[in-house]
C-alpha positions in Angstrom: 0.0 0.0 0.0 1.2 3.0 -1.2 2.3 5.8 1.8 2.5 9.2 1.3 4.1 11.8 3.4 4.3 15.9 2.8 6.5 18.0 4.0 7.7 21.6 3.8 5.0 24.0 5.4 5.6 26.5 7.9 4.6 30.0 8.9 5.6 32.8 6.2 4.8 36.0 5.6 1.8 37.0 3.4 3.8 37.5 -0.3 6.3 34.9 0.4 7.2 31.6 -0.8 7.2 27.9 0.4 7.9 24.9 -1.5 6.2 21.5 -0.5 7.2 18.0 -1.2 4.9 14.6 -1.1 7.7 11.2 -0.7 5.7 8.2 -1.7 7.8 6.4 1.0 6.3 3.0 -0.1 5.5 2.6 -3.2 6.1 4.2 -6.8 4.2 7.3 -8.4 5.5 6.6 -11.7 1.8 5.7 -12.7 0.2 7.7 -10.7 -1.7 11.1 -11.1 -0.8 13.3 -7.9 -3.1 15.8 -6.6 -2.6 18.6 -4.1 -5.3 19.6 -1.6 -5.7 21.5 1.1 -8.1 22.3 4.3 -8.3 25.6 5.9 -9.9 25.3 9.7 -14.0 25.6 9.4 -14.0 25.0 5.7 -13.9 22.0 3.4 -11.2 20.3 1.8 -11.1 21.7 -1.6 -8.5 20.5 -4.5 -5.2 23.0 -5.3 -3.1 21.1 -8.7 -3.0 18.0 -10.0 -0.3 16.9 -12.2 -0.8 13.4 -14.3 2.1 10.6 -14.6 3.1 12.5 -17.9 3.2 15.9 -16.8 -0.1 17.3 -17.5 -1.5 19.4 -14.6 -4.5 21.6 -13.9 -5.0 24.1 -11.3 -7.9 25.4 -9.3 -8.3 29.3 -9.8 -7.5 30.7 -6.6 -3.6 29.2 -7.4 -3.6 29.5 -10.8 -0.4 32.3 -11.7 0.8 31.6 -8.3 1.2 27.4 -7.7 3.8 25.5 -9.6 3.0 21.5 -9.2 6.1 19.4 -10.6 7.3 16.0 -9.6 10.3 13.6 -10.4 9.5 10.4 -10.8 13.3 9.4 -9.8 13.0 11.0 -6.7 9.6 9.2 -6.1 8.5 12.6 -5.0 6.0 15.5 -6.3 6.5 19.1 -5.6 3.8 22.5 -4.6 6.0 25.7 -5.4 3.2 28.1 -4.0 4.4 31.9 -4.5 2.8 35.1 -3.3 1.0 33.4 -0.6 -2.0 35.0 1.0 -3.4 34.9 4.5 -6.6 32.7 2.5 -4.3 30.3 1.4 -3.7 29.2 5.3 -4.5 25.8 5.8 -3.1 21.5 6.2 -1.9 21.0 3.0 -2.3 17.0 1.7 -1.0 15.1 -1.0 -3.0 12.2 -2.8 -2.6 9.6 -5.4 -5.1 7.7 -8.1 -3.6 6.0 -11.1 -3.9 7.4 -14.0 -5.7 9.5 -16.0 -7.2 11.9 -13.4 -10.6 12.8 -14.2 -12.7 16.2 -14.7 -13.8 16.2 -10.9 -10.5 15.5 -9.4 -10.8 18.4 -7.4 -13.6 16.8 -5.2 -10.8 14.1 -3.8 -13.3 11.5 -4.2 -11.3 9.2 -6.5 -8.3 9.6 -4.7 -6.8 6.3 -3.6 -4.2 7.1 -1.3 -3.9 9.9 1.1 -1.0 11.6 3.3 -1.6 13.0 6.7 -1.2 16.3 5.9 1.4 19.5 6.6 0.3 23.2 7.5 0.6 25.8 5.8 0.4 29.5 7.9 0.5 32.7 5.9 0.5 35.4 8.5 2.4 38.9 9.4 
């Protein structure tokens, strides 16, 4: 069984910059679409960027121009490059894998099959 664990977050200030990772620490990603999400406190999980096994991502509008989703397959690892972070964009940041291809609702989480536990992610002054 795949296990996936993020890393990365912190507290920065509103305009900075933090750059996330997600280790498949069992298992391989090679075939696998992985999908950023995140959870701010009070609200429901809602999806960030997804990128496919071949590179093809999508992002969700609040992070679109300021999210970078990458991964290396070598590494077994998938990257969030979030830039120009905003007090909204406080919240537990998670990781997930589905095999590929993603589908058109990815961004529900409901086909995800694996999950990590999570890092947070405070933007604050």
């Amino acid at each position: 069984q795949m296990q996936l664990v993020e890393s990365g977050g912190g507290l920065v200030q509103p305009g900075g910059s933090l750059r996330l990772s997600c280790l498949a620490s069992r298992g391989t990603l090679e075939y696998y679409s992985i999908g950023w999400f995140r959870q701010a406190p009070g609200k429901e999980r809602e999806g960030v960027a997804i990128i496919s096994s071949y590179g093809v991502t999508d992002y969700m509008s609040p992070v679109q121009g300021r999210f970078t989703i990458t991964r290396d397959n070598a590494k077994n690892t998938a990257y969030l490059q979030m830039n120009n972070l905003k007090p909204e964009d406080t919240a537990v940041y998670f990781c997930a894998a589905n095999p590929d291809p993603y589908g058109l609702t990815w961004y529900t989480g409901n086909a995800m099959d694996y999950w990590g536990k999570g890092t947070l992610v405070t933007v604050s002054s």
